[in-house]
N, C-alpha and C positions, 0 to 999 in steps of 0.2 A: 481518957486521952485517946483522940482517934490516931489513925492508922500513919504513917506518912507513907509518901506514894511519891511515886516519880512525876517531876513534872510534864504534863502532858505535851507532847508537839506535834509537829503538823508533818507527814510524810509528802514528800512534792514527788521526789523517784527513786527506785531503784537499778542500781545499775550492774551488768554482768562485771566488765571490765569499763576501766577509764586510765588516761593519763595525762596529768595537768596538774598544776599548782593551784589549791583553791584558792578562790577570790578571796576569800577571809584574808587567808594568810598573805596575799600580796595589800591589800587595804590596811592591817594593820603593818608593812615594812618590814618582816619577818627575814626578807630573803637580805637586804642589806644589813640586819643586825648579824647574821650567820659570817659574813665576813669576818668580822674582828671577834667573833664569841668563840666559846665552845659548842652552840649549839645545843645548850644543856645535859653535855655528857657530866657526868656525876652528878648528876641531881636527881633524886627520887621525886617521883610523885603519886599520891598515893589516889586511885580515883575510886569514891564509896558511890557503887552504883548495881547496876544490874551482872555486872559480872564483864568476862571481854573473853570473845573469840580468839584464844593465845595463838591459835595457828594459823593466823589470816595472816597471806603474807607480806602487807605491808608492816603489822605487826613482829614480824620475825625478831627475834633477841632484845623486843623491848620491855617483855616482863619480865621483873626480877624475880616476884615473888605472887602468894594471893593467899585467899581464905573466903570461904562460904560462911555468912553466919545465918543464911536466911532456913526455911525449910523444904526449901528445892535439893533435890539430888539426895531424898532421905536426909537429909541433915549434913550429909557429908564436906566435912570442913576441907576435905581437898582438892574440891572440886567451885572450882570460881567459873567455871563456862558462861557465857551469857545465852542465856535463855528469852533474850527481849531483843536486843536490837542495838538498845541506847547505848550502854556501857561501853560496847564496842566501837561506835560510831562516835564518843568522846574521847576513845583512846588514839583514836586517829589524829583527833584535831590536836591532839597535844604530843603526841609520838610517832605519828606515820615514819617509817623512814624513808630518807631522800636514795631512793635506787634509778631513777628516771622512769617507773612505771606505777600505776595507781597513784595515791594523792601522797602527800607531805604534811606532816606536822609540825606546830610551831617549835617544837625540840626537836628535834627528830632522834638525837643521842641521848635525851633524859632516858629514865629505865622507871617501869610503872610496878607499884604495885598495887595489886588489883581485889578490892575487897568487896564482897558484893554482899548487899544487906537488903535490897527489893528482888522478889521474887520475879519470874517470866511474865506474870499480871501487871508488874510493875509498883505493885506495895510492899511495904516493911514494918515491921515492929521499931519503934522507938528505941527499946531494946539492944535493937541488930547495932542499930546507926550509933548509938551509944558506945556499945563494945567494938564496932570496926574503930573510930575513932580514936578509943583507949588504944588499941591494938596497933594501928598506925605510930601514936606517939613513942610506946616503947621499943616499937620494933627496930630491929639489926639487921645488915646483908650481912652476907658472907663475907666479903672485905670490906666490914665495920664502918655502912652503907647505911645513912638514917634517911629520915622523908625528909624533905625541904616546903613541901607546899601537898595540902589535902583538897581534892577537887568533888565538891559535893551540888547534884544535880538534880536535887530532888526537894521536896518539902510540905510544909503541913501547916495547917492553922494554928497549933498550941504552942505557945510560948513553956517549953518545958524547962525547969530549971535545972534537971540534969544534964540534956541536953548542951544548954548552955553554958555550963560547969565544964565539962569536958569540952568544950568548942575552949574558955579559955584558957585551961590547960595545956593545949596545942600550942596556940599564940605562947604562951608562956613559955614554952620549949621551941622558941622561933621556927614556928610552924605557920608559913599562910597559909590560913582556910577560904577558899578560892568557892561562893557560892550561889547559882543561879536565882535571880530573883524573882522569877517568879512567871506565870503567864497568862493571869487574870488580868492585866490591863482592859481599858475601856478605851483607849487612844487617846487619852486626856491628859496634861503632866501634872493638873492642878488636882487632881481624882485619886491619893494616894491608894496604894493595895499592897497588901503587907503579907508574908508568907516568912516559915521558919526552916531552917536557921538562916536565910540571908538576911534577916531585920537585922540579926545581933550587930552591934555596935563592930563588934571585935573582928568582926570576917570582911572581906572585901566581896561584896556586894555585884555582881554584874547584870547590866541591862541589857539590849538588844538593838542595834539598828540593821537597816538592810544594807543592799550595797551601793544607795545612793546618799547613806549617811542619813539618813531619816531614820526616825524613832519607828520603831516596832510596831502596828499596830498593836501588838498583842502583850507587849512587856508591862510588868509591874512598874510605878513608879512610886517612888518614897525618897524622904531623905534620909535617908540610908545606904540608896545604892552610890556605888564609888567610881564606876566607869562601864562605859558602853563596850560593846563591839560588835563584829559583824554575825546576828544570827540567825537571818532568811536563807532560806534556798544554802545554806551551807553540804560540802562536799564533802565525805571521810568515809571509812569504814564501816561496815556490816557485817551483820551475820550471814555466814552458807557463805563466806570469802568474797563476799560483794562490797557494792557501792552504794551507797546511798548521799541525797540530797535532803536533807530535813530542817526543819525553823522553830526557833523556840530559846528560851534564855540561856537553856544546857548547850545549846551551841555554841554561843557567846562566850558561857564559862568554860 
């Protein structure tokens, strides 16, 4: 069985400082659901990636929790730092908090935990991704805090049945598994291109358009995938407490 690895994506910029609501999150209506929501306070989300820069301060008080399984940092399980770029630039999109400075995420009051199973190269053992997701299901906060939704950004050619085993476990313990589908697209939608775990049946599936609502050039397409959203030129979080702009289906999911 080969490796999984992070889905690759395309860097457009980085940025020292910024302060703006990204486009994503004004395209998909983000800012009029926050009226009548909680804005995702109590709800865990668990995101299996490269790790996430806990002290970036748009990130501030939005990790709950984390765990290293890969063998970055000696092995050391207490140490989730992101070493790559991605993870933290996901935790954005889905947790930034709204302070009126740097960007905003689609929750901004969910709380993350942060489990990282691709190494700073951006590959992982089968393995890793296996046990963060077990680990995800069983876990607890400290005020008896479970996950609500598992956000997986990465993927591989083999249809493993473990894998998939423990993907519907989650679901089974109403867990949505939330996963990038993929960035081998040819720009064709009749051209399917298939990538694991976002094939499985049981996960919701995301594609990619830009921000004129156009298809990706670059996104996977199957029927499988369960819905688009905006993942060009998207704005979030970095490592070194930066900005970044980057494209790709991990953006989307």
């Amino acid at each position: 069985m080969s490796e999984m690895k992070l889905i690759p994506y395309r860097t457009e910029q980085v940025l020292e400082t910024t302060s703006e609501v990204p486009k994503g999150i004004q395209m998909i209506e983000a800012e009029d659901l926050w009226v009548d929501s909680d804005r995702g306070k109590g709800s865990v989300v668990a995101i299996i990636d490269t790790g996430c820069q806990t002290n970036h301060p748009d990130l501030n008080g939005r990790v709950i929790d984390g765990r290293n399984f890969t063998s970055d940092y000696e092995s050391d399980p207490d140490n989730y730092q992101d070493n790559n770029g991605h993870g933290t630039h996901v935790a954005g999109t889905i947790a930034a908090v709204e302070n009126g400075e740097g960007v905003v995420g689609v929750a901004p009051e969910a709380k993350l935990l942060i489990l990282k199973v691709l190494t700073g190269s951006g590959s992982g053992e089968y393995k890793w991704i296996i046990d963060a997701i077990d680990y995800a299901i069983k876990w607890t906060g400290p005020d008896g805090e479970k996950v609500r939704v598992i956000s997986m950004s990465l993927g591989g050619p083999d249809d493993a049945e473990e894998l998939h085993q423990v993907i519907k476990k989650a679901v089974d313990n109403d867990i949505s598994v939330v996963c990038a589908a993929g960035n081998e697209g040819d720009g064709r939608e009749n051209t399917p291109e298939l990538g694991y775990p976002g094939a499985y049946n049981e996960v919701i599936q995301v594609g990619a358009i830009d921000h004129q609502r156009a298809l990706a050039d670059f996104t996977n397409t199957n029927d499988q995938i369960d819905l688009v959203a905006p993942g060009v030129d998207v704005l979030s979080t970095y490592i070194d407490g930066k900005y970044a702009r980057l494209s790709g289906t991990s953006m989307a999911t």
